[in-house]
ZAROKOL-462088 format. One line per 3 residues: their letters; for each residue x, y, z of N, C-alpha, C. Coordinates in steps of 0.2 Angstrom, whole numbers. Each point is the difference from the previous one (the first is absolute). Example, Ala and Ser with C-alpha at 12.3 -4.5 7.8 and 13.67 -1.06 7.14 Angstrom:
% ZAROKOL-462088
as> 66,-28,39,-4,6,0,4,6,0 | -2,5,-4,4,6,1,-4,5,3
This chain:
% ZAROKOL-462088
xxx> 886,776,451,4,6,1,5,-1,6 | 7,2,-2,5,0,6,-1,4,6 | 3,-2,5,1,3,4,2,8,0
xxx> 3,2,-5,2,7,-1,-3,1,-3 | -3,-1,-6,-7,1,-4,-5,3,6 | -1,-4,5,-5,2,3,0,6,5
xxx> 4,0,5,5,7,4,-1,3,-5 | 2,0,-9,0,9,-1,-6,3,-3 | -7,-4,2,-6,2,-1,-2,3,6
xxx> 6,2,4,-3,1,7,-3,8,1 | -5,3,3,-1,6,-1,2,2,6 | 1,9,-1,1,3,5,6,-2,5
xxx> 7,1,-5,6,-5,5,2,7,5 | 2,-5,6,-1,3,6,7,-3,5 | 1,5,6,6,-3,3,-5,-1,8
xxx> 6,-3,5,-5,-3,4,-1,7,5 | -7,-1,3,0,6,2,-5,5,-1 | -1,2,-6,-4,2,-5,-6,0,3
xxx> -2,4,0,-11,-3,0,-3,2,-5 | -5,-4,-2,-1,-2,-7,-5,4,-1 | -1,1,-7,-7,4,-3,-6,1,5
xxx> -3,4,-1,-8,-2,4,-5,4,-6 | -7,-4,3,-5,3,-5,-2,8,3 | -3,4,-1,-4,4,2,6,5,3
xxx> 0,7,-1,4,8,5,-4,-5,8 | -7,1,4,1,-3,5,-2,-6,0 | 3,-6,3,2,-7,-6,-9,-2,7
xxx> 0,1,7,-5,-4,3,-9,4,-2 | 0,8,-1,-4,1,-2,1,-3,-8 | 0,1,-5,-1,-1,-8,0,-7,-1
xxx> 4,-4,4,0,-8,0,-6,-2,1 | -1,0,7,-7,-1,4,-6,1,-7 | -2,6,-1,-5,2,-4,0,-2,-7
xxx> 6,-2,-3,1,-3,-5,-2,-8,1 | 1,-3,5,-1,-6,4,-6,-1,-2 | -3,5,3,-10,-1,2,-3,2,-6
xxx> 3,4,-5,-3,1,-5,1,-6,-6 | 6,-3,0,0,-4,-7,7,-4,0 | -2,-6,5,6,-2,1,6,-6,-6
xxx> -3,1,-2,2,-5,-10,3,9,-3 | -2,5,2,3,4,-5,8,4,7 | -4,-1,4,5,1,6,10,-3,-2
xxx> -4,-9,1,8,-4,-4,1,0,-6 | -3,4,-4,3,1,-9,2,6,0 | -1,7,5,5,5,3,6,-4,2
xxx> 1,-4,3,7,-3,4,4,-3,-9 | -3,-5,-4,2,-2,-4,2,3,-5 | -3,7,-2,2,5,-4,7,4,2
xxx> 2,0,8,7,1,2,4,-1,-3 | 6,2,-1,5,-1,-3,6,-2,6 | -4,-7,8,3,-1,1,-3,-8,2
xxx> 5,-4,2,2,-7,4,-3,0,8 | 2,5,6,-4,-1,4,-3,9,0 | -6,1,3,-6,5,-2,-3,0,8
xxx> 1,7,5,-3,0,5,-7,1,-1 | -3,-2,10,-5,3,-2,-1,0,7 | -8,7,2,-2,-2,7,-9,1,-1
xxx> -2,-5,1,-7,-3,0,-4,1,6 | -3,5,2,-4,-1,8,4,-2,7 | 4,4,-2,5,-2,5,7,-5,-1
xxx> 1,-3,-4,3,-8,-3,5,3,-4 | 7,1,2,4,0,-3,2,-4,-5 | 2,-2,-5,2,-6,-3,3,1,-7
xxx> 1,-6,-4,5,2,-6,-4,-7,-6 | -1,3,-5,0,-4,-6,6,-2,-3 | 0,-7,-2,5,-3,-3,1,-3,-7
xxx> 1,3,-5,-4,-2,-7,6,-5,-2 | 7,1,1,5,-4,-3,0,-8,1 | 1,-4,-6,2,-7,2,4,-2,6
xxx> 5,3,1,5,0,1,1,-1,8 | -5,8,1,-2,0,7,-8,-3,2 | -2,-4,-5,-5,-5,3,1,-5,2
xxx> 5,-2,-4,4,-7,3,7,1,6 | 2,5,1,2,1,5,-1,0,7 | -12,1,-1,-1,-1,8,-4,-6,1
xxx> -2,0,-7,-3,-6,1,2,-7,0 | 7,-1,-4,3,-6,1,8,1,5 | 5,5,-5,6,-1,3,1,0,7
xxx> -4,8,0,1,1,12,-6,-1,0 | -5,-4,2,-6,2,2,-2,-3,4 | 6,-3,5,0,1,4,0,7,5
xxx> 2,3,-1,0,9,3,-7,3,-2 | -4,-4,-3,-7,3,-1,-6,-4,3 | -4,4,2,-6,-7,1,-8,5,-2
xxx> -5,-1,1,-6,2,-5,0,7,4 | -1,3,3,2,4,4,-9,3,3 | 0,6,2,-3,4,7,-8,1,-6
xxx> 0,2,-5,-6,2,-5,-3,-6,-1 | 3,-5,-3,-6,-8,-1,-2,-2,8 | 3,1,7,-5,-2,6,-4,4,2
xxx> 3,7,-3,-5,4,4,-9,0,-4 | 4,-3,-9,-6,-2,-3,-6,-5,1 | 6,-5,0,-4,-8,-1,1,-3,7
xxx> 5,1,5,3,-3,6,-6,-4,1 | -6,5,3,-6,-3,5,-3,-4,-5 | 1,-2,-5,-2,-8,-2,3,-4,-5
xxx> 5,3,-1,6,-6,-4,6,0,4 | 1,4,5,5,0,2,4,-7,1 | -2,-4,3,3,-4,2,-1,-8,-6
xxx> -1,3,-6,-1,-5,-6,7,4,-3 | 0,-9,-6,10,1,-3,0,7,-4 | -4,4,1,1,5,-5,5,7,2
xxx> -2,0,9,0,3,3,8,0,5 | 0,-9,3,4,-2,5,7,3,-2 | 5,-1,4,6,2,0,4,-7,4
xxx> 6,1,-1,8,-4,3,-4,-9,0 | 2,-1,5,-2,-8,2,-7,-2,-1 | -4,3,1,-7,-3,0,-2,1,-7
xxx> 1,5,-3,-1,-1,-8,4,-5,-3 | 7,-2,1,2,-6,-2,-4,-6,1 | -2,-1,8,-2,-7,3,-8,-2,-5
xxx> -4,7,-3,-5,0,-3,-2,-1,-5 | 8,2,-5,1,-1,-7,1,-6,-1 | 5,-4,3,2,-7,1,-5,-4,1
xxx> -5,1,6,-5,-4,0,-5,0,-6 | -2,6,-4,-5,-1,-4,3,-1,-8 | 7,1,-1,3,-3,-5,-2,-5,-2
xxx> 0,-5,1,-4,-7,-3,-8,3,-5 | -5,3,1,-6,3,-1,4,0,-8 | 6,3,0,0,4,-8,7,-1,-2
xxx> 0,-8,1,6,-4,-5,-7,0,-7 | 7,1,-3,0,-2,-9,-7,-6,2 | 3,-5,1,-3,-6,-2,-7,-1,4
xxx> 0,4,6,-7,2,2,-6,4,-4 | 5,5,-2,-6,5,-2,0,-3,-7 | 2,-5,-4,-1,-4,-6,-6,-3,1
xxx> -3,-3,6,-5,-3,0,-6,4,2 | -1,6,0,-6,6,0,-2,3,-10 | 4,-3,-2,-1,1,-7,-7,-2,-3
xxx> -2,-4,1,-7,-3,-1,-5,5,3 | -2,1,6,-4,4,3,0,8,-2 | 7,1,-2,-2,6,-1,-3,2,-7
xxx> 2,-7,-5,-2,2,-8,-9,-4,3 | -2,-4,3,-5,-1,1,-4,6,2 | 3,3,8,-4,7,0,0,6,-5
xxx> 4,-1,-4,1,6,-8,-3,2,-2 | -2,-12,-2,-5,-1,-5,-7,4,1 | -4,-4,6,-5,3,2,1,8,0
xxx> 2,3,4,0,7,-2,-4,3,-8 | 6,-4,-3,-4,2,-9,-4,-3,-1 | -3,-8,3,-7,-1,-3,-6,4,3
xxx> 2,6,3,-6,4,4,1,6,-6 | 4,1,-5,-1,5,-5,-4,-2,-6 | -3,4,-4,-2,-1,-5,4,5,-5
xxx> -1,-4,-8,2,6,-3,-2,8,0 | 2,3,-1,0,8,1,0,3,4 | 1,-5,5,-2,4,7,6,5,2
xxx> -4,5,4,6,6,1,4,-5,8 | 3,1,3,4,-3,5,3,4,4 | -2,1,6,4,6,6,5,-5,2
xxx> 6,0,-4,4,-5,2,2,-1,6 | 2,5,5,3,0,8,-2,-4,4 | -9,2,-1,-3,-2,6,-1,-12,-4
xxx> 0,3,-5,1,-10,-3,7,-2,2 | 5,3,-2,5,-3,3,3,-1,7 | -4,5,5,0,0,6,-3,-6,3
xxx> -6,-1,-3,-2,-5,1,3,-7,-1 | 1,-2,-6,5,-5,-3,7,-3,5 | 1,4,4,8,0,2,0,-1,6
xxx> -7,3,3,-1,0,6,-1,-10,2 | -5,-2,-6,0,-7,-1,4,-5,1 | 5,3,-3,6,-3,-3,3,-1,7
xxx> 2,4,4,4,1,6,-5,-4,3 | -5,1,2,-2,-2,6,-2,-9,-1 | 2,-3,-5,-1,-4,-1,8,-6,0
xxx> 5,6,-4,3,-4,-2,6,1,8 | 1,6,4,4,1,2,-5,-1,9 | -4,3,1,-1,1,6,-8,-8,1
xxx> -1,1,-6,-4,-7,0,-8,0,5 | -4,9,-2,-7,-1,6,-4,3,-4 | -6,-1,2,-6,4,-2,0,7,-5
xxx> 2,2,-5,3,5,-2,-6,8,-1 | -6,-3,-3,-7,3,4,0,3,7 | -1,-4,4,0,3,5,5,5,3
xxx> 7,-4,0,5,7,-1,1,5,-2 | -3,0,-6,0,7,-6,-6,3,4 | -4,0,1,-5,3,4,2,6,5
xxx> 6,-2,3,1,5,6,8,1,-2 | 4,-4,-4,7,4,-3,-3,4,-4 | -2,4,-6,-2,4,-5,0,4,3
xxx> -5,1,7,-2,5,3,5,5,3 | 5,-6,4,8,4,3,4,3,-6 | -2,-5,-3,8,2,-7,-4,6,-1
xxx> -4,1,-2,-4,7,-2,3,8,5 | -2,-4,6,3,4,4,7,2,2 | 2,-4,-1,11,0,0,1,5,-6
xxx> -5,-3,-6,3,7,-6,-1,5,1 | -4,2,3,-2,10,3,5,-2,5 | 1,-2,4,5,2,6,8,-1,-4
xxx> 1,-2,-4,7,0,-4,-2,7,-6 | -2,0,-1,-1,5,-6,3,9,1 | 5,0,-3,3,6,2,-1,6,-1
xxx> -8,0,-4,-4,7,-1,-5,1,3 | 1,-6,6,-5,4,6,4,-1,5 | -6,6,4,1,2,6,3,-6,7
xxx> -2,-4,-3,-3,-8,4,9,0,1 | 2,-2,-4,7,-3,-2,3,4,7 | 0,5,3,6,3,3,-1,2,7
xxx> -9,-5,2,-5,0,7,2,-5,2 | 4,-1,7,0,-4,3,-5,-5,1 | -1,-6,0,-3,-6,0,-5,4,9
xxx> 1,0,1,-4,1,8,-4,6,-2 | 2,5,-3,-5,4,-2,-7,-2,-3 | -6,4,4,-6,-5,0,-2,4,-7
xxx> 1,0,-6,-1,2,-5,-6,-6,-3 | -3,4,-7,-4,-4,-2,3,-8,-4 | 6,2,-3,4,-3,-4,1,-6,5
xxx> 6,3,8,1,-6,4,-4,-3,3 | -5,1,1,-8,-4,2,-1,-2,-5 | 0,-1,-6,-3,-5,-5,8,-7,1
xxx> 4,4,0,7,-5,-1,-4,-6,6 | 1,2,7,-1,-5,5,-7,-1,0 | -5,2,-5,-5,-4,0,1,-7,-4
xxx> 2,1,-5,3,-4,-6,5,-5,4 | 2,2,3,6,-6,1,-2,-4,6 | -5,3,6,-4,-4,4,-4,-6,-6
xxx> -3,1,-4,-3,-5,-3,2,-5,-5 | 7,4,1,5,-5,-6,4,-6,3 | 2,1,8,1,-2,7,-4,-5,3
xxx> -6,3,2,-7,-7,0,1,-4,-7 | 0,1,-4,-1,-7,-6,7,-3,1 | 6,2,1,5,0,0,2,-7,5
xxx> -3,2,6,0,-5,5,-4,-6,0 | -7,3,-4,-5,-6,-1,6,-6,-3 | 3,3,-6,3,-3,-5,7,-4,4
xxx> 2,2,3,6,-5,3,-4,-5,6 | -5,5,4,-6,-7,3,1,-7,-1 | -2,2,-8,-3,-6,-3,6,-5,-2
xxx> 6,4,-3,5,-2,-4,4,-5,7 | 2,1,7,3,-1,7,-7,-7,1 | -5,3,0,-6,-8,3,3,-5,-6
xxx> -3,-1,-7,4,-3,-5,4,-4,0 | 7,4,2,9,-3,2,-3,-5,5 | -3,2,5,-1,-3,5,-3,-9,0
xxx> -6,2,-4,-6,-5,-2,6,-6,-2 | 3,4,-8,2,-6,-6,5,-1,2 | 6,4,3,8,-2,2,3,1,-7
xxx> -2,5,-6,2,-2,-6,1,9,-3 | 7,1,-1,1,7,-1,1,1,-6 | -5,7,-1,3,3,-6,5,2,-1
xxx> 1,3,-7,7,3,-3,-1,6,-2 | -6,5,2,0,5,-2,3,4,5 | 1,9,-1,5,3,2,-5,1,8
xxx> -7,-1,2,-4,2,4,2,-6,4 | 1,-7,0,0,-7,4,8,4,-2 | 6,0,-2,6,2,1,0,6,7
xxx> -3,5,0,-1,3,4,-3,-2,7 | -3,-2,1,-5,-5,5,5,-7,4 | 5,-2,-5,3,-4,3,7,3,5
xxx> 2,9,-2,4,0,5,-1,0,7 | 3,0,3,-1,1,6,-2,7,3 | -1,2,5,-4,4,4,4,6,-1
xxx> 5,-2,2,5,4,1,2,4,-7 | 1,-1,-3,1,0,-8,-9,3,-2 | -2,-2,0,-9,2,-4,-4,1,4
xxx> 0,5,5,-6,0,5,-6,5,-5 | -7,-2,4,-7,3,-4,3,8,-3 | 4,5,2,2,7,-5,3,-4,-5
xxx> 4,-2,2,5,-1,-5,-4,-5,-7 | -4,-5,1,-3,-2,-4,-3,4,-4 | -4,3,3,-5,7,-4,4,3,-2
xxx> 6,1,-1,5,8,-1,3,-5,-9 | 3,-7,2,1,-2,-3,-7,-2,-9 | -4,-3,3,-6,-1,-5,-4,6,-3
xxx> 0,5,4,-1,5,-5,5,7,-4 | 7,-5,2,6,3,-5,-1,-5,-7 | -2,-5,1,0,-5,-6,-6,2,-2
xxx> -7,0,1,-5,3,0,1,5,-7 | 2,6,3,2,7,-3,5,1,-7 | 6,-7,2,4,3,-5,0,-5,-3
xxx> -4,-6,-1,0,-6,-5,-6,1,-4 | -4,3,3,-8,2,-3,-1,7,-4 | 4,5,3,-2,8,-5,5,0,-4
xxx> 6,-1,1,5,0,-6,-2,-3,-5 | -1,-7,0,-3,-2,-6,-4,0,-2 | -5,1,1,-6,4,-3,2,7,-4
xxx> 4,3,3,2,7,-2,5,-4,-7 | 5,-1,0,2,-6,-4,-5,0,-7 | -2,-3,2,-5,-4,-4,-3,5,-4
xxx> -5,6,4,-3,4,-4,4,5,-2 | 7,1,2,5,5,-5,1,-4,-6 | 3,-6,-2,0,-5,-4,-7,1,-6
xxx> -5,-1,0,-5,-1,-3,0,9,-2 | 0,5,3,0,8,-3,3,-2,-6 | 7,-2,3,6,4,-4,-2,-5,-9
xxx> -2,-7,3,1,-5,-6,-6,4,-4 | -6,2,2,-4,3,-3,0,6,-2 | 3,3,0,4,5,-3,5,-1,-3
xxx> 1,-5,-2,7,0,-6,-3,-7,-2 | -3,0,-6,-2,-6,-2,4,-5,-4 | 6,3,-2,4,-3,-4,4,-5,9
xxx> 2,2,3,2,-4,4,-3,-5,2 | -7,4,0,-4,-9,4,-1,-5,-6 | 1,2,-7,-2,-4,-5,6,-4,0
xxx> 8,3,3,4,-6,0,1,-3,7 | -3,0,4,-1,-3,6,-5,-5,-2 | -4,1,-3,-6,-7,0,4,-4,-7
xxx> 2,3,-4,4,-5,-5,7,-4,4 | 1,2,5,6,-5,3,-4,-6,4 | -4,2,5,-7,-2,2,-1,-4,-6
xxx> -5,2,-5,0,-8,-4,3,-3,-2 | 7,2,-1,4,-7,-4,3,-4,5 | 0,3,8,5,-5,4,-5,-3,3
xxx> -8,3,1,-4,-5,4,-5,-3,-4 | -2,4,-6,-6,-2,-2,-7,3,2 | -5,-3,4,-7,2,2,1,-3,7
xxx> 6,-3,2,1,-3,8,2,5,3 | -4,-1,5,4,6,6,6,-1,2 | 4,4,4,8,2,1,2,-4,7
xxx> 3,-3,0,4,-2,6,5,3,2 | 3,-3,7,6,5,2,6,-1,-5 | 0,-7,-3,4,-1,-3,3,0,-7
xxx> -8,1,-2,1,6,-7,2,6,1 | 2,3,5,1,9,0,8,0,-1 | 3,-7,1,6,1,-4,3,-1,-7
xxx> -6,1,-2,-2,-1,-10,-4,7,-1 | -1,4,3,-3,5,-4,4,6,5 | 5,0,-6,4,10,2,-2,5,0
xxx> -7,2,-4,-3,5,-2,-4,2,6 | -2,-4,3,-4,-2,4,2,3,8 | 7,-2,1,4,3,5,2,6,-2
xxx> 0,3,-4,3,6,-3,-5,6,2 | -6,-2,-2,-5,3,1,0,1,7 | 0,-3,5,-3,0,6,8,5,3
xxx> 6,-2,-4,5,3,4,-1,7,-2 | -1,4,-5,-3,6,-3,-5,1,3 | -6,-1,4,-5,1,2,3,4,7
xxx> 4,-7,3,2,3,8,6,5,-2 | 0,1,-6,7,7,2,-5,5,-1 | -4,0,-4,-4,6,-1,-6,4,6
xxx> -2,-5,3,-5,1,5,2,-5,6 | 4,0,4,2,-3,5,-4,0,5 | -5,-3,3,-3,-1,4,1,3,9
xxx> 7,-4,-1,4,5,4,5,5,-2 | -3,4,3,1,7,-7,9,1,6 | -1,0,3,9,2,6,1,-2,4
xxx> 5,0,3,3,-6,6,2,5,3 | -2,-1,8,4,6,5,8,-6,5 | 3,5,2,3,-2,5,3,6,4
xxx> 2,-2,5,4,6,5,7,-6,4 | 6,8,0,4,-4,1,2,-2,7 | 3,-5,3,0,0,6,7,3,3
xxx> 3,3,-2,7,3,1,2,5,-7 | 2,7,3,3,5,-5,4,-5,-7 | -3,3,-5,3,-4,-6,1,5,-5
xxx> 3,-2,-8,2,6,-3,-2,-4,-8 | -5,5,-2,-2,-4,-7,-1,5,-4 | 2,1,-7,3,1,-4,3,7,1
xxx> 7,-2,6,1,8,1,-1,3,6 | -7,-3,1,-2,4,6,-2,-4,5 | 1,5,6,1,-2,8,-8,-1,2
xxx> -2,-7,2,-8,2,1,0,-4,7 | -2,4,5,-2,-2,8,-5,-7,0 | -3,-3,6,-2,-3,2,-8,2,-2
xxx> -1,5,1,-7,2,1,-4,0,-9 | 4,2,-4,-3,0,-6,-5,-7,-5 | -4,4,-2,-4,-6,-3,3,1,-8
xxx> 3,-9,-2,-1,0,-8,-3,-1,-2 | -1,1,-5,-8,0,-7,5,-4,-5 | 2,-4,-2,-1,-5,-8,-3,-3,-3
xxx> -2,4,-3,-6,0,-5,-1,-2,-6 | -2,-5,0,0,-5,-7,-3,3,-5 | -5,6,1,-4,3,-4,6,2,-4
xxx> 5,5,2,6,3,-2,4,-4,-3 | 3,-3,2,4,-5,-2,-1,-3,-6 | -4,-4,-1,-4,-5,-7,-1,5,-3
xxx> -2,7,1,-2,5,-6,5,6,-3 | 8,-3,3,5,5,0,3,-2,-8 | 0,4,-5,0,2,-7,9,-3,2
xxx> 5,2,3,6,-4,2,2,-8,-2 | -8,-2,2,1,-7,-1,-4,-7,-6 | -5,5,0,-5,1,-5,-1,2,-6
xxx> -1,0,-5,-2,3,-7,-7,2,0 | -3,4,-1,-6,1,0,-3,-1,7 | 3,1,6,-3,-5,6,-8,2,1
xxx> -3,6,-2,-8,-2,1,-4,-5,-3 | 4,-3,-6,-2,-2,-7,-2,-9,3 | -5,-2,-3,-1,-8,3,3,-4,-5
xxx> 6,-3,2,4,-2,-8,5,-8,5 | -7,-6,0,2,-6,3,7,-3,-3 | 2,3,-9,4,-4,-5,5,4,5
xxx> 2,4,4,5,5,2,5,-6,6 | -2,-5,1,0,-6,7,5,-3,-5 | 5,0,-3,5,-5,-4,4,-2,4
xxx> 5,-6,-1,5,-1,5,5,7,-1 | 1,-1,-4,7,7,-1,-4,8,2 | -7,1,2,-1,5,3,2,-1,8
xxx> -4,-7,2,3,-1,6,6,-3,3 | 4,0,-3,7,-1,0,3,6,2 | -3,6,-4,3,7,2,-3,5,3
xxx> -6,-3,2,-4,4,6,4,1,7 | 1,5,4,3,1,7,-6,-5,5 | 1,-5,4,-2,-5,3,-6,3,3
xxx> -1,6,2,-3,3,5,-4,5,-5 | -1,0,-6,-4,4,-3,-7,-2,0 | -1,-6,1,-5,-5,1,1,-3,4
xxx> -5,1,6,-2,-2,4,-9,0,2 | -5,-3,-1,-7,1,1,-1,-5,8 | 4,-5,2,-1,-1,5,7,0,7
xxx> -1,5,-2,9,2,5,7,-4,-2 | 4,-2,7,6,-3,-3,2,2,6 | 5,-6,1,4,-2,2,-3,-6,7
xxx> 2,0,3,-4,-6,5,-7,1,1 | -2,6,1,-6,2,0,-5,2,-3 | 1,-5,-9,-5,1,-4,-5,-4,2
xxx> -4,0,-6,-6,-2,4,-2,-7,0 | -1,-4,4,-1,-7,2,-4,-1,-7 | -4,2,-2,-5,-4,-3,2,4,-8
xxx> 5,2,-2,1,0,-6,-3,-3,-7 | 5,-8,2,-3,-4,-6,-5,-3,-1 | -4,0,8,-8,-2,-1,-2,6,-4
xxx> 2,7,3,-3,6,-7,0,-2,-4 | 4,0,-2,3,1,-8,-4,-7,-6 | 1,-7,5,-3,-5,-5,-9,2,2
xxx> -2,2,6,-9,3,-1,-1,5,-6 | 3,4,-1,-3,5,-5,1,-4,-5 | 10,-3,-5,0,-1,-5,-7,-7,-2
xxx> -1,-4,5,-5,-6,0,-8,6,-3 | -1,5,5,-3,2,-2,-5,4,-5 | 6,3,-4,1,5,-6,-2,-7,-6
xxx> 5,-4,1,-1,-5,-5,-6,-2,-2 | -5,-5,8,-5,-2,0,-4,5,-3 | -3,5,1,-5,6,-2,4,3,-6
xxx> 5,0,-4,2,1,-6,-4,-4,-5 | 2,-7,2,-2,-6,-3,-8,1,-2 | -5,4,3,-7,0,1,-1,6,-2
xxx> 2,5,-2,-1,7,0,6,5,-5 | -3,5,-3,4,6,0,-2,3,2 | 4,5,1,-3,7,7,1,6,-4
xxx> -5,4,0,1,4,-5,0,8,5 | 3,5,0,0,7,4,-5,1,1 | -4,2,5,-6,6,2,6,3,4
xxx> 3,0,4,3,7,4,7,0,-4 | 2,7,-1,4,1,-5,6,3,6 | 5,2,-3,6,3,4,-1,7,-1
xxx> 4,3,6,3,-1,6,-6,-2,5 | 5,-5,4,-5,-2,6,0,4,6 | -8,3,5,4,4,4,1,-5,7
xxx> 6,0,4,3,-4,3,1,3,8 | -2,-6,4,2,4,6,5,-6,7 | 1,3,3,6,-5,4,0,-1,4
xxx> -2,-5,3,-6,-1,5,6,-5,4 | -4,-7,3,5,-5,1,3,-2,-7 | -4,0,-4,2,-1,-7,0,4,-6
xxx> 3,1,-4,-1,4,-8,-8,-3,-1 | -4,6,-1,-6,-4,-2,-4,5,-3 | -4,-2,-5,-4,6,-2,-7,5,3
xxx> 0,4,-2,-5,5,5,-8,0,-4 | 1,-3,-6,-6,0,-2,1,-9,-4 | -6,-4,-3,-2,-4,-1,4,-2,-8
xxx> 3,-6,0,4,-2,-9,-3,-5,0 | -2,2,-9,-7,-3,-1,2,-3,-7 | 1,-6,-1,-2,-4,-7,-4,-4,-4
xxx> -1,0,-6,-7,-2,-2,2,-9,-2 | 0,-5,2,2,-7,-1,-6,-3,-8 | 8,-2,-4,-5,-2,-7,1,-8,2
xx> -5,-7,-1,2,-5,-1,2,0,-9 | 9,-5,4,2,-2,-4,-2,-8,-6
């Protein structure tokens, strides 16, 4: 699609100045209450506008939705410099990711990318392909046929594996023991149909006593686990490569004990739920559309045979990436990317101050019928070169863009497709939870009750 092609898809043309749509006759009460009652139907209000950017005010929280291509790549790549994650993710996450790459800002987020860039070169993450089709395997050899399968909570398990083995390199039992418990916790505290989401962290609520119960315990094993990692170094003189001995080697100054912990359980969080979440949207949708999975395992046998997948096979099976590219447009795990501007700026039309919160929302975007054919429809054949030659750059995005996507991308991406292949290879997956899914938005797009498939051997 051209350039002009794409501008005249623009909705609600505006001169600069202008203030944009808003939801709701009183937008802080009807927002707010729409917020807490049903926040997935709240942003398909936004996306049913007939406009590009869409006011709102949340619990106090000024801010704007941004559904256009055009102005996603705008903040996220062109100026994005004049953006940075802004006032809502610290005042969310600060007291424990804060000071990890998710979070950071200017210089020190650079100095931190740069150092742990090596972790997640191409030719690194090539050599975690084994371990992860190894922990796949076993995953499935703990199924029988017929068995019904609560996929989340297996693939949660599965990935937690995988990370902690291939990436952070420790006891992954023992850590899952006291992270499950925080993550569990950060989801009620992120969750924006509760009460919890909008209580200041100091407030002694039941919610925030569990939070700092959970992360006190997550914190003790946390330290035990660098304890041992720091004597070790010491002992053999012989360093690892993982991204936890990458951490540990900088200097004080650079990774003092917050900043480690803020960092490892930003990796922790977003290398472990997203793919899992991943994974058990993948296996709904294939199970639900049987003719797809039949041609997924017919590409699967004729390039591999009964052998499991390498990193190096995934660039012989298209089908296979198509799926998974389909998967994350449909259910993006990170369902939106916020920013705030750090100087008066002017997007699409309109004049928007410093103080305002952006919302681009992948959820909207990937499902905008504009860019899309059938966009609720799960249609992987839809992935052609000539659709994506004319797709707008920014209509797809599942792990953000521009300098600050997401580090671990193509470790994602080869863990699931490795994934999907291996247990493809060993299984059909056949529906028990049918659509629609109900869905809620937590740290992550995730489902509010259990997706559940029946595994046949192959």
């Amino acid at each position: 699609m051209s350039p002009e092609q794409v501008r005249s898809t623009r909705r609600g043309p505006t001169t600069p100045g202008d203030r944009p749509p808003r939801l709701g006759r009183i937008p802080l009460l009807d927002n707010t209450l729409s917020m807490l009652r049903d926040p997935l139907g709240f942003y398909d209000r936004v996306g049913a506008m007939d406009a590009d950017v869409v006011g709102y005010n949340v619990a106090g929280t000024t801010g704007y939705f941004l559904t256009h291509p055009d102005l996603v790549e705008e903040v996220l790549v062109t100026n994005e410099g004049d953006y940075e994650k802004g006032r809502l993710l610290r005042d969310t996450l600060g007291e424990f990711i804060g000071k990890g790459l998710f979070l950071l800002e200017g210089e020190e987020w650079q100095r931190q990318r740069t150092a742990l860039q090596p972790a997640f070169y191409r030719e690194r993450i090539a050599t975690y392909g084994e371990t992860m089709t190894d922990f796949t395997a076993e995953t499935a050899a703990g199924w029988d046929d017929g068995d019904r399968v609560d996929l989340l909570p297996e693939m949660q398990s599965l990935t937690l594996r995988i990370l902690g083995k291939t990436l952070l390199d420790i006891d992954v039992e023992r850590t899952a023991a006291t992270l499950e418990p925080l993550l569990d916790a950060l989801r009620t505290r992120t969750d924006p149909s509760s009460l919890s989401a909008y209580v200041p962290l100091g407030v002694p609520t039941p919610s925030n006593r569990r939070i700092k119960r959970t992360r006190a315990a997550f914190e003790a094993t946390l330290d035990e686990v660098i304890a041992e990692r720091r004597a070790e170094a010491t002992e053999t003189r012989e360093a690892r490569d993982d991204v936890l001995s990458l951490l540990l080697s900088l200097d004080e100054e650079t990774m003092d004990r917050e900043r480690l912990g803020h960092q490892l359980l930003t990796f922790l969080v977003a290398g472990h739920d997203t793919t899992a979440l991943t994974l058990t949207y993948a296996w709904f949708l294939l199970g639900n559309h049987p003719e797809r999975q039949r041609r997924l395992r017919e590409e699967l046998d004729e390039t591999l045979g009964r052998s499991d997948p390498t990193p190096a096979d995934l660039f012989e099976l298209p089908y296979l990436d198509s799926v998974l590219t389909e998967v994350l447009r449909l259910y993006p795990p990170a369902f939106t990317t916020f920013r705030q501007p750090t100087r008066p700026v002017t997007l699409g039309g309109y004049d928007i101050g410093t103080d305002a919160q952006l919302t681009i929302p992948q959820w909207l975007v990937h499902r905008d019928e504009r860019w899309y054919d059938a966009p609720d429809a799960f249609r992987p054949e839809r992935w052609t070169d000539e659709f994506e030659a004319d797709l707008p750059d920014y209509a797809y995005y599942p792990f953000g863009g521009g300098p600050r996507h997401c580090i671990g991308m193509r470790f994602a991406r080869m863990e699931a497709k490795l994934a999907i292949a291996t247990l493809a290879q060993r299984f059909r997956f056949e529906a028990v939870t049918e659509p629609p899914l109900d869905l809620a938005m937590r740290i992550t797009l995730s489902p509010t009750d259990p997706v559940r498939a029946r595994v046949r051997e192959r």
